[in-house]
N, C-alpha and C positions, 0 to 999 in steps of 0.2 A: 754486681759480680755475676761472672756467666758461666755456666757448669759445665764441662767439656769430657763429659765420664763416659764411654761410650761402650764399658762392656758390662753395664746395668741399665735394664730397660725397666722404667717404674709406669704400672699403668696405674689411675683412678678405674676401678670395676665395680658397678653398681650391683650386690648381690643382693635380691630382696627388699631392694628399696635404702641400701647401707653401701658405702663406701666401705674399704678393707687396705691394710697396709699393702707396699708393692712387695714382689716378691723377685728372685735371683735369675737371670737367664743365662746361660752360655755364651762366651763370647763369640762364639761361633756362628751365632742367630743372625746374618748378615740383615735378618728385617728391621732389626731391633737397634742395629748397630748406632745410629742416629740419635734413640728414642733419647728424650732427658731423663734427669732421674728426680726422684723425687724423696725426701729422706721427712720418714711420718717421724722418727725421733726430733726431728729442729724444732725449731720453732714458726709458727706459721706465719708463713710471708704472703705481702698482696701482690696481687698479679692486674693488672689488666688483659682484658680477654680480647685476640686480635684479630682472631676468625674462630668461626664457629664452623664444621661442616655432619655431613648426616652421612652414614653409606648405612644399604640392608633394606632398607624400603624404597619401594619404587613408582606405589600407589599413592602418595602425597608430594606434593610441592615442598621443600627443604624449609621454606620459609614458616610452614605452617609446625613443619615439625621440631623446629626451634623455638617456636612459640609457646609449645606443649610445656618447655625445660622451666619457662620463666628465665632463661640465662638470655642477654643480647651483646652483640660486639659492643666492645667498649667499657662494658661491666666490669667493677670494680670487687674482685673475688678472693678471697683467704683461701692457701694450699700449705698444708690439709686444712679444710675447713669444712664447714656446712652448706654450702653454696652448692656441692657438687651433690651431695648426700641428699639435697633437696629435691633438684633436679629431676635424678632416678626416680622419687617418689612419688612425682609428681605425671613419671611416666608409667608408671605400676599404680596407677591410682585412675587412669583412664583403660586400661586391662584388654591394650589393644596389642601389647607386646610381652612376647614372650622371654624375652632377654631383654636385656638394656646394659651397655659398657658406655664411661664417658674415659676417654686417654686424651695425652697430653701430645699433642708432637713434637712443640717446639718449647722451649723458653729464651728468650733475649732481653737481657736488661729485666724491665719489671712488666715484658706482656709476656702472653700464653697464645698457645694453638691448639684449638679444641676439635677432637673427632669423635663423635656420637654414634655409636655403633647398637642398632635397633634390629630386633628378629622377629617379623610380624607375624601374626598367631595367624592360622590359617583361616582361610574362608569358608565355608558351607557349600559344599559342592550339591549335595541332595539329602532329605530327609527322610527316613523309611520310618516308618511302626510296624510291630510286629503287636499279633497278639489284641487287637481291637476292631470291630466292626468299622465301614465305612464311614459311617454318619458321623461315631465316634473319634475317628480321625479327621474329618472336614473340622468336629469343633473345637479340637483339641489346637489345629496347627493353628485358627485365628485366635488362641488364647497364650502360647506356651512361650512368643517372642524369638523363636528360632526360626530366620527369615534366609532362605535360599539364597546365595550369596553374601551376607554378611559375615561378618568373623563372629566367631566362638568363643568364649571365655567361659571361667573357672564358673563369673558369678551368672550368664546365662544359663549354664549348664544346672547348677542349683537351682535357679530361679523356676527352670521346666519342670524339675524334680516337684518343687513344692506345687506348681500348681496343678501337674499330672494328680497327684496325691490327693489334692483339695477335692478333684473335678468327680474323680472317682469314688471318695469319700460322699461328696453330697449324693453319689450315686447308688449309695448304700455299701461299698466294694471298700472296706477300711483296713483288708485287708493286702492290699495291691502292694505289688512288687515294682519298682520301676525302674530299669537297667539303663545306662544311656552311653555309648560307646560310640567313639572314632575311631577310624583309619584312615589311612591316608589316601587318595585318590591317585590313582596309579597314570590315570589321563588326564589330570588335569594340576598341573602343578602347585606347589602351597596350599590346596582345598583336600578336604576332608569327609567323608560319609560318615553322616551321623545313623545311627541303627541305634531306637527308642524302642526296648522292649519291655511289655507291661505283662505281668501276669495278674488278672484280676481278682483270681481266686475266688470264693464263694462270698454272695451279699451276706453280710452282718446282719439279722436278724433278730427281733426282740423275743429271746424265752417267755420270759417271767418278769412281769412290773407286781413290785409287793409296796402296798401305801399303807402308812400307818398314822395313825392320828387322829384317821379322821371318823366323826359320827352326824354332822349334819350330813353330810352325802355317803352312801352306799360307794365301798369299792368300784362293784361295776358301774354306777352312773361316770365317776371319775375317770374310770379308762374310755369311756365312752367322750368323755372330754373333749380328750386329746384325741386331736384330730391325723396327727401322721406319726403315731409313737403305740404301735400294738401289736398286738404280742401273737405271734402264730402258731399257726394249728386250732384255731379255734374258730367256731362255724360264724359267729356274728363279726368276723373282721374278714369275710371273705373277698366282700369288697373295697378292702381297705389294704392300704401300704404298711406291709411288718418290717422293712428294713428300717434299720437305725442310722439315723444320720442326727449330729450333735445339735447342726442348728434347728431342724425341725423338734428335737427333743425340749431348746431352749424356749424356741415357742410357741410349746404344748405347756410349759409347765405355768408361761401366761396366762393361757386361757383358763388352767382351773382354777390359778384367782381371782380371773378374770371371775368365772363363774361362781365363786364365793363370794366377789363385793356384791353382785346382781340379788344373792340373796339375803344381802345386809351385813354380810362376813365382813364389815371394811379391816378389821386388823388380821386377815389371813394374811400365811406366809407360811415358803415350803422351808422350812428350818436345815434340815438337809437333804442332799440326794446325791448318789452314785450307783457309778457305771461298774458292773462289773461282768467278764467274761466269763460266760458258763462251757462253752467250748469252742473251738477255731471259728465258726460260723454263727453264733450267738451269744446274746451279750442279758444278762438281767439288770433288771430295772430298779434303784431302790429310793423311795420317796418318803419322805417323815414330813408330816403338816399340822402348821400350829395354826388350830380354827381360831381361834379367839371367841368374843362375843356379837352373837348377834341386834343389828342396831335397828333402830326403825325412826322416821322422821316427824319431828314435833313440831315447830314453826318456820314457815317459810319467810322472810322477808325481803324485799326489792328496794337497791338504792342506787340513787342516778336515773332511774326512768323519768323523763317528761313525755317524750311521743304515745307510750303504751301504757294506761294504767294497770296498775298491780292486779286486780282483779282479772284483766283480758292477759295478764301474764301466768298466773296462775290457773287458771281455764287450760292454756295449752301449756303448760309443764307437766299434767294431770298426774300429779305427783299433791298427796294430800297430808295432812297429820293423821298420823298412825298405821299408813303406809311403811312398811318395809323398808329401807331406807337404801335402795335399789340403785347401784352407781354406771349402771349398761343402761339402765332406763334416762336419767339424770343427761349420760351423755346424749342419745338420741334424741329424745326434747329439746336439749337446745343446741345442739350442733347437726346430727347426719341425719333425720330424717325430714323427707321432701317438706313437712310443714311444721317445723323445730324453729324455736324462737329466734336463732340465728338468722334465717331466710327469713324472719318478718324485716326484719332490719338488712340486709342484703339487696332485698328486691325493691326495696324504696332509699335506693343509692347509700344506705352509712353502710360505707364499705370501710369502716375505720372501726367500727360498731368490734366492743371487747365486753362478753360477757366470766366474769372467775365465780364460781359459785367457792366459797367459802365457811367450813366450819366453825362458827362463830362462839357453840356452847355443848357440851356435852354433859347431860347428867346421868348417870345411871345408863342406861340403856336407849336413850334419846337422844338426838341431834337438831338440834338447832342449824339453819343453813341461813345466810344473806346472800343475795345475790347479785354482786357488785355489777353493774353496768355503765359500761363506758361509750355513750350514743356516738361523738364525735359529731362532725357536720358531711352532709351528702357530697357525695362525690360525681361529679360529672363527667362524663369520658369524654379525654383530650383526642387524640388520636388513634387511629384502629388501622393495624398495617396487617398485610397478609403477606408471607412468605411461603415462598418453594413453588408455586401454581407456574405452571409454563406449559399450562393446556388451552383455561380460558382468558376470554377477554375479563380484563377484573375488575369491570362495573357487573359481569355476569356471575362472580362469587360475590361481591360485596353486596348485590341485593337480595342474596340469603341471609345477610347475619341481620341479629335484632339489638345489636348491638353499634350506635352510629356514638359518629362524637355533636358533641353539644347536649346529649340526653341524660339523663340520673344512670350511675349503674343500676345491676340488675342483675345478679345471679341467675336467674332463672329465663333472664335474655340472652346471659352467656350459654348456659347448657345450650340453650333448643338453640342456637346459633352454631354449637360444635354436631348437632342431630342434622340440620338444616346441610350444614357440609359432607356431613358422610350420605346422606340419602343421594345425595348427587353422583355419586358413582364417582368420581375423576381423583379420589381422594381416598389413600390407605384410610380407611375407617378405625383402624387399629393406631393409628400413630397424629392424629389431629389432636395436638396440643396448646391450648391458652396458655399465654405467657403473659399478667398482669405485673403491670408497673405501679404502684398506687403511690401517687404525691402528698404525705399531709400537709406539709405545709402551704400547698395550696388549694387543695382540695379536688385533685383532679388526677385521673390514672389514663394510663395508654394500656391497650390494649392490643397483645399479638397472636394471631394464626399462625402455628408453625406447621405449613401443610406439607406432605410427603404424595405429590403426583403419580398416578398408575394408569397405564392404559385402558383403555373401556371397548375401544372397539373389538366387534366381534366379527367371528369370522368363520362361518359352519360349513366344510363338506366333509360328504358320507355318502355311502352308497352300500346298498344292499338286493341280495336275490330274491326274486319273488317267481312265480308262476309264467311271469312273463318277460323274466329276463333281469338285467342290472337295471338298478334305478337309483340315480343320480341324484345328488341337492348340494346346491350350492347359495348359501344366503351370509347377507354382507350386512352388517351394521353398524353404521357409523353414529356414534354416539356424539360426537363434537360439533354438527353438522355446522355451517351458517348459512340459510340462506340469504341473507343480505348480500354477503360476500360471491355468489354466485357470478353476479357480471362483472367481478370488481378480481381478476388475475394477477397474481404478486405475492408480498410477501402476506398477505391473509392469508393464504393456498398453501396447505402442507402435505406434500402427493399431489395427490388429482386431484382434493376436494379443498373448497372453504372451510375453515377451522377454526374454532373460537367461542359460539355462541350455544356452545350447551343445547341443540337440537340435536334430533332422532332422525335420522333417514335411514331407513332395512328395504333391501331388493333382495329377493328370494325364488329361485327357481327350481324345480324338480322335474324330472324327466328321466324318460326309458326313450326317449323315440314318437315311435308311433302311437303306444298304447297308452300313454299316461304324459300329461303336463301339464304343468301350473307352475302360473306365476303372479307375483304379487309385488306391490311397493307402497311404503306408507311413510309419513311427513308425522310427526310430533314436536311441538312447540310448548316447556312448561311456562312461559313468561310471553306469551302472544302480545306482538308490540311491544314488549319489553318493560313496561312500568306495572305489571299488577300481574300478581301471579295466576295469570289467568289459561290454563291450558287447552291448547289447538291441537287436533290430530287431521288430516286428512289421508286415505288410504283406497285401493283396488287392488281387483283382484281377478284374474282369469285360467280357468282349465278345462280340459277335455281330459273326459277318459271314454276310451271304447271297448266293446265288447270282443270274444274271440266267436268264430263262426261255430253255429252247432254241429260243423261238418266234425271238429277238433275233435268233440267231445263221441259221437258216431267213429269216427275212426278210432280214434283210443279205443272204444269199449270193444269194436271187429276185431281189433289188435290183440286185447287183452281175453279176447276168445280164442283167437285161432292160438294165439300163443299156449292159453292152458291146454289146449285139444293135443298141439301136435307136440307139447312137452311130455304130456300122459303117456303120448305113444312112442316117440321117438327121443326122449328124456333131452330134447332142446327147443330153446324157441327160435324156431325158425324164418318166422313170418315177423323177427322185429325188428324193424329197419334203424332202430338207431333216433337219431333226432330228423327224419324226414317227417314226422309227421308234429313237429314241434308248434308251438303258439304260431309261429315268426309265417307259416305257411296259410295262417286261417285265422288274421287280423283282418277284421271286418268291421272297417269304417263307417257300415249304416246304422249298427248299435253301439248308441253312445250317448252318454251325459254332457254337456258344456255348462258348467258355470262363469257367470264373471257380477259382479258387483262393486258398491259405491258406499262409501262413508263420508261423513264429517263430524268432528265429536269438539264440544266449545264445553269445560270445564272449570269452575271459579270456585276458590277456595273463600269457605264461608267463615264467618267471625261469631259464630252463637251456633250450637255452645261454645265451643272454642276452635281456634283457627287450625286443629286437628282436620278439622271435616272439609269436603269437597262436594260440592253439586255439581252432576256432568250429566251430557245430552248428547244424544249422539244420533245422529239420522241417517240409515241405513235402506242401499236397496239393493238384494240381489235378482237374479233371473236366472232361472233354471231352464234348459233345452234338453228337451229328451226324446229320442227315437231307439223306441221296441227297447231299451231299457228293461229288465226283465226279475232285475235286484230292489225295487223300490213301488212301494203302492200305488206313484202315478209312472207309467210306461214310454208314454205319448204327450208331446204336450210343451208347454210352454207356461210355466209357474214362475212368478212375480209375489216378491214379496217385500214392502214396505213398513218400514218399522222405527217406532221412538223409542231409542233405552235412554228410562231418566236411570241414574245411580247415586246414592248418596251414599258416600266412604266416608272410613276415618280411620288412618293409620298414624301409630304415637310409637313404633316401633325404632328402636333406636340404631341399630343397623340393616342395610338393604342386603348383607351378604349370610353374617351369622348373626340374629339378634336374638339381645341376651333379655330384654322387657323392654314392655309397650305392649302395643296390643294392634290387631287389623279386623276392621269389619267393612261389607257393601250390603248395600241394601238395595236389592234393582226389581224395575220394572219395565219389559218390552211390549210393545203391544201395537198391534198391528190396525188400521181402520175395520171396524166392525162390518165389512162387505156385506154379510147375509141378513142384515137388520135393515137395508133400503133396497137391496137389489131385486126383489120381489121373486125372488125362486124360490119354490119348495123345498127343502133338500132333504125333504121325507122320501120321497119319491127314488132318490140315488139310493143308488146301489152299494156298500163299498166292495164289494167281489165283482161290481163291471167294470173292466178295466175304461170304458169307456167315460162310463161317470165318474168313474174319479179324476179322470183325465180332465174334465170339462169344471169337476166339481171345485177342483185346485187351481184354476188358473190366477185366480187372485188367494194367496194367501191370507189366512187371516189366522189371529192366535193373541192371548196375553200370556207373560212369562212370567214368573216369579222367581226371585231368588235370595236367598241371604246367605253370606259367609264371614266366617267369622275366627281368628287365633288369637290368644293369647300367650305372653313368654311370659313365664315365671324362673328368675336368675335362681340357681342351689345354694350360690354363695355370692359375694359380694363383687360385682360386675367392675366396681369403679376399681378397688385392689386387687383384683383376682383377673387377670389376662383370661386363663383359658377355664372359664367359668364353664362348671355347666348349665342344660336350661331346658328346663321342663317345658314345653309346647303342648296348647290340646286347642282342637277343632272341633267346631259345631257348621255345621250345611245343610242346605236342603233349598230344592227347588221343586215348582208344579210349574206344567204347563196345561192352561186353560183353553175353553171353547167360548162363543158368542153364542155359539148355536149346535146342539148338541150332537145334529146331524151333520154337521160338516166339523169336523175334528183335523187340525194341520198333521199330517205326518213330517212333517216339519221341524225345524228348529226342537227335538226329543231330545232325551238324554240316554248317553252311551255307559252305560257303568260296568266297570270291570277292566283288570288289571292296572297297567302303568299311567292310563289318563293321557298317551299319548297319540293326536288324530295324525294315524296311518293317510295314504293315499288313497284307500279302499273307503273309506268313512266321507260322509259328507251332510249335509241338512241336520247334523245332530251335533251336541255339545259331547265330549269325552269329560268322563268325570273316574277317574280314578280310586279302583280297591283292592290293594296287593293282597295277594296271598289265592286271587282269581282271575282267570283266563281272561285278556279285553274281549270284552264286551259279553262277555258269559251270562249277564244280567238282564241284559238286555237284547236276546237275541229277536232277528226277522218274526214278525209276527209279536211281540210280545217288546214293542218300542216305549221306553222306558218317558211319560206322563207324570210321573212323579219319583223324587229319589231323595234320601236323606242318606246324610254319613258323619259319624263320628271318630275322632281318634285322639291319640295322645303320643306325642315324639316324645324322648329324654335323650338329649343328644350333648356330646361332647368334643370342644374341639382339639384335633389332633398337630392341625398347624394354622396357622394365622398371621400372614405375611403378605406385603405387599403384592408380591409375583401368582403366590398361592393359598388357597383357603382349605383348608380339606375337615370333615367333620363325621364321625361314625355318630350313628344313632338307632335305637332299638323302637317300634312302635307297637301299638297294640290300636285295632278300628275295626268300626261294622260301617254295616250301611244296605242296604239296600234300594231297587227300582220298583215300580208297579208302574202296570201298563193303564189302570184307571186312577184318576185322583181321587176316588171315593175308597178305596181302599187302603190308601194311604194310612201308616200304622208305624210309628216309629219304633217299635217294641220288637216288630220281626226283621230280626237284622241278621246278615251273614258275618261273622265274625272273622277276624286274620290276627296275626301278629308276624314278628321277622324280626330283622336288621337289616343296615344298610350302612352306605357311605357318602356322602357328598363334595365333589372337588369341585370348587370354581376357579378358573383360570380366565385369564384377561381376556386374552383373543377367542376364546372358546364361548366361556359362558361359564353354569352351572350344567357338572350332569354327574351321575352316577348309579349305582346298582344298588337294588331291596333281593330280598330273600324272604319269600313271606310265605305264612302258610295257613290255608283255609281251612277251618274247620269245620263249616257247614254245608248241608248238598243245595246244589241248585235245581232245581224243575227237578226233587228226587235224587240227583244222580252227583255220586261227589268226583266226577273225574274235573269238573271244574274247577274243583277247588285243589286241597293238598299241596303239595309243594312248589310253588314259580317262583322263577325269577323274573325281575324288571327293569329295565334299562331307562332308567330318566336322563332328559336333555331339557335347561331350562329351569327358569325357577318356577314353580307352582306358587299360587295365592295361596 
């Protein structure tokens, strides 16, 4: 039957996900006049469906948006029915459209004509916030899922809402307001400006935490607990976070049963606790705690041990009868600490290895423990892949790890395997990840590096004014270097250089011109020949500096006469020319210093004590040239100096950039041939005030050095859970340098102490050694060349970011130290004291560098203008 009604036009209108009956139109609706009708009173008849079509969207292909419906030609559909009702829902269920109509156009016999009439929700033209710092909007956009260009919905818009709220929330701000508004985009059609505005109102802070219940611990030891949950205004939380945020709240209330089971409390429990608002801005704290009794431990016993008798297992659980019954201790022993029964089993491969300690009897106030153990069989490592490295060659990572296949695991081959990779520079130190596969059933795990690549090479220019103009430096360090690859052009070559094999090559230059340059380039190899880690250095080095004519310093001073004469009288200075009488006129090239010299350094890491240590050697020769030189004890002359440094290190430090423990110490010795023990010269006889015997007396250097240095890092908090840990740092140093012969003393190779430790252009023949909060070299000045010097200190530094791209770390220090010009006076007790702050950023291409603010508190030679308040510019990492 075929319906021929044509002045009722019946649409299907999907309102909300719901079909609705039709409704009446005018006959006069010439659009409509065609439409069929559709009568919701009958009974519902099947159709088949004979085309489908889409209008209203113009951003998808028709086929896809027919696929949205679930409806396809052909389909066999009840009207009215549910089929259509579907449809809609299924289109308000993907929340891309703002309307959804399905109508009818045709009926004939038993097919239909279907038109899907779609209003697509507008796009995302731009995103503003209002009302938040920058940083805070960088973290916000990659968190909130509102992406520039995409469409908008009801449940986006909620979704930013709750997590704006959350972000803020953990920020202590629980008060935040968060507005979130469209308009339409006037330029750009169908898109819309979103405008986020946040009011964050004042941080929530903790009034008043009141606990009740408890009598084994003191109120205050318990606020002291908790570690991010206290209460302000109060002198002993100075350094500590009073905002309230829930989850830090949730676990603080861990830790203090934590700290109840530690003291045998095992049935503590906070019974209850709430939050309540003391005013818009703070909130009190209220806690109720049920101690229970305290327990202590009566028989230990071990089952399942064959490898480890009960006895060597109870030795290191050092957990006894009548002990406390201490469950932070329990854990430690046999799981997190470096030598926990855990790691006995780990490092001799039962990486299957399950210990449960077990409550087996409780009497009265004693505890009975078993300690079930599950050995399993060793496990051997099948395969060991490294991922994300596309710097080096990867026989040149994989012969850092100690971790190969065919061998037992090894925990403690894993760690210093993931230490082995970050010491290497090439590798985020922060994001080097083990990923352990372990097989039981066949006794065998794979093992993965999930390494995250960062540049290394560095790249230093600076320039600065001095006395004699601009002075230039430009120094290039390539950390990737290969020389293998050097005759071999292609794809080895990335830039200008070979790349792959994890060498050092630095070319560095500095220059004014005429008056000052140097340059220098040095080769380092840590894997010489590539199979034993045996490290090569070789290096040179060349500069001239010259003197200004004493004419410069004559006419200044004529200058600086007539100028005050005829200013006295005729209230100007008239006789001053300006810059004619500048350095650039009275460069006098016959006074002047040239150095250049020669290294080579063969290094091999030793196995006793442990493969921490290093023995290295290093054979050095500089030569010194100087004419009428007028700065330095020899004037005239030609000084040669020949030298062996043995050094024995040991660094266990766990990062090269911020390390959080381990420890660094060297232990060196230079020393030069004993000249004046065969050469049969008096040198009672010299003079040291004739310039002339000194000149004569220096020509071969001689000298022995001493030195020891040494840090240690102590983590605040737990380094392996705690990302931006902090970490206590302290230093011990000191060096002498010796004679053979008491009458020839090297003005030589001295130590420079004072301020930043950093060797100026002006410096030469002396080591720079560093002591903020004092003028360089204030310690050691001309005439009074520092022979002997010690220095102590102590960093507490925290870091502030820690990122592949950047490292950045504030830190506060406190040091002494001082020089003397004899080593018989040498006295570690009279030291000049500092303290400060500071910052440190390392960046890839740069390096390490940063600013101290330090301040001396004691006088030098008498007088305290040395000391008192500097600042210091560091570039570089210091030992």
């Amino acid at each position: 039957m075929q319906y021929r009604i044509f002045t009722i036009l019946i649409s299907i209108i999907c309102l909300s996900g719901y079909a609705f009956t039709s409704y009446a139109q005018d006959t006069n609706d010439s659009d409509n006049a065609s439409k069929p009708v559709i009568l919701y009173s009958g009974t519902p008849k099947k159709y088949e469906i004979a085309s489908i079509k889409v209008e209203g969207v113009k951003n998808y292909e028709d086929y896809v948006l027919i696929g949205l419906s679930g409806l396809t030609v052909g389909q066999s559909i009840s009207i009215p029915g549910d089929d259509i009702t579907q449809a809609c829902r299924r289109y308000w269920r993907h929340g891309l459209f703002s309307d959804v109509k399905i109508t009818a156009d045709k009926i004939e016999n038993d097919k239909i004509w279907l038109t899907i009439h779609l209003t697509q929700r507008p796009r995302v033209s731009e995103i503003r916030f209002h009302g938040v710092k920058k940083s805070e909007r960088e973290d916000l956009e990659a968190k909130i899922g509102l992406i520039k260009g995409n469409q908008i919905t009801p449940n986006l818009t909620d979704r930013a809402k709750t997590v704006i709220k959350r972000y803020f929330d953990d920020k202590g701000f629980k008060n935040a307001d968060i507005i979130i508004n469209q308009k339409d985009d006037a330029a750009n059609p169908n898109q819309v400006l979103v405008d986020i505005t946040i009011d964050k109102k004042e941080k929530v802070k903790v009034h008043l935490i009141t606990i009740v219940g408890n009598e084994a611990l003191t109120t205050q030891k318990l606020k002291k607990v908790m570690k991010k949950t206290n209460e302000k205004n109060k002198l002993r939380n100075f350094f500590r976070t009073k905002k309230f945020v829930q989850e830090n709240f949730v676990a603080d209330k861990k830790l203090i049963i934590d700290k109840y089971n530690e003291l045998g409390y095992r049935d503590a429990m906070i019974v209850k606790d709430s939050i309540k608002p003391y005013d818009d801005r703070t909130v009190d704290v209220y806690l109720e705690i049920s101690e229970g009794q305290k327990y202590y431990l009566r028989n230990v016993t071990w089952v399942g041990n064959t490898l480890y008798p009960s006895e060597q297992l109870n030795y290191m659980l050092r957990m006894k009868k009548g002990d406390v019954y201490n469950q932070k201790l329990l854990e430690e022993r046999t799981s997190t600490d470096d030598d926990a029964i855990g790691n006995l089993y780990y490092n001799n491969g039962y990486l299957f290895y399950n210990l449960e300690p077990v409550e087996v009897n409780i009497v009265g106030d004693s505890i009975d423990l078993e300690m079930r153990i599950f050995e399993g069989r060793q496990a051997s490592i099948n395969k060991v892949s490294i991922n994300g490295n596309d710097r080096l060659y990867e026989n040149v990572v994989r012969r850092e790890l100690r971790t190969r296949p065919g061998e037992l695991f090894s925990r403690e081959d894993l760690m210093r395997s993931m230490r082995e990779l970050q010491q290497m520079g090439h590798f985020d130190p922060e994001n080097i990840k083990p990923d352990i596969q372990p097989r039981q059933e066949d006794g065998t795990v794979d093992i993965g590096y999930d390494l995250v690549s960062k540049a290394n090479d560095q790249v230093e220019f600076s320039a600065g004014w001095g006395q004699t103009g601009i002075i230039g430096k430009l120094s290039l360090k390539f950390t990737n270097f290969s020389l293998a690859n050097l005759l071999h052009p292609g794809e080895n070559y990335r830039g200008i250089l070979p790349q792959g094999d994890g060498q050092t090559l630095t070319i560095s230059g500095q220059t004014n011109a005429k008056y000052y340059q140097s340059y220098s380039i040095s080769f380092y190899d840590p894997w010489f020949g590539g199979k034993r880690p045996n490290a090569f250095s070789l290096s040179a080095f060349y500069s001239i500096q010259t003197d200004i004519s004493s004419n410069y310093y004559n006419s200044a001073y004529m200058n600086n006469y007539y100028n005050s004469y005829y200013s006295g009288m005729y209230g100007y200075g008239m006789y001053n020319y300006g810059n004619y009488n500048s350095y650039e006129n009275y460069y006098d090239p016959d006074k002047s210093i040239k150095m250049f010299g020669l290294s080579a350094m063969f290094g091999k890491r030793l196995k006793w004590p442990d493969d921490y240590f290093q023995l290295s050697a290093e054979l050095a020769y500089q030569r010194y040239i100087l004419h009428e030189w007028q700065y330095f004890p020899v004037t005239n002359g030609n000084c040669n100096n020949i030298s062996l440094n043995l050094t024995l290190s040991r660094n266990s430090s766990d990062n090269p950039i911020y390390p959080r423990q381990g420890s660094e110490f060297s232990l060196s010795v230079q020393f030069t041939p004993p000249y004046s023990l065969f050469d049969g010269v008096d040198y009672s006889k010299y003079s040291t005030s004739n310039q002339s015997d000194m000149n004569k007396m220096h020509k071969w250097i001689e000298y022995h050095k001493w030195k020891f240095k040494s840090k240690i890092y102590i983590p605040l908090m737990d380094p392996v859970t705690v990302k931006h840990t902090p970490v206590l740092m302290g230093r011990v140093e000191f060096g002498l340098l010796g004679h053979y012969n008491k009458y020839k003393k090297s003005p030589f190779e001295t130590f420079d102490v004072g301020g930043d430790g950093m060797t100026g252009y002006s410096t030469y023949a002396t080591e720079s050694i560093a002591l903020r909060g004092y003028e360089n070299s204030s310690l050691t000045p001309y005439g009074q060349e520092g022979y002997a010097y010690t220095r102590l200190g102590m960093e507490l530094r925290y870091p502030l970011m820690l990122e592949t791209s950047t490292s950045i770390y504030a830190l506060g220090f406190v040091e002494a130290g001082n020089a003397w010009h004899e080593v018989n006076q040498f006295n570690p007790f009279e030291l000049k004291r500092s303290a400060g702050v500071g910052v440190r950023i390392f960046l890839p291409m740069i390096g390490m560098m940063g600013i101290d603010w330090g301040y001396g508190f004691d006088k030098v030679f008498g007088s305290k203008q040395y000391g008192g308040s500097q600042f210091h510019f560091i570039l570089g990492q210091e030992f």
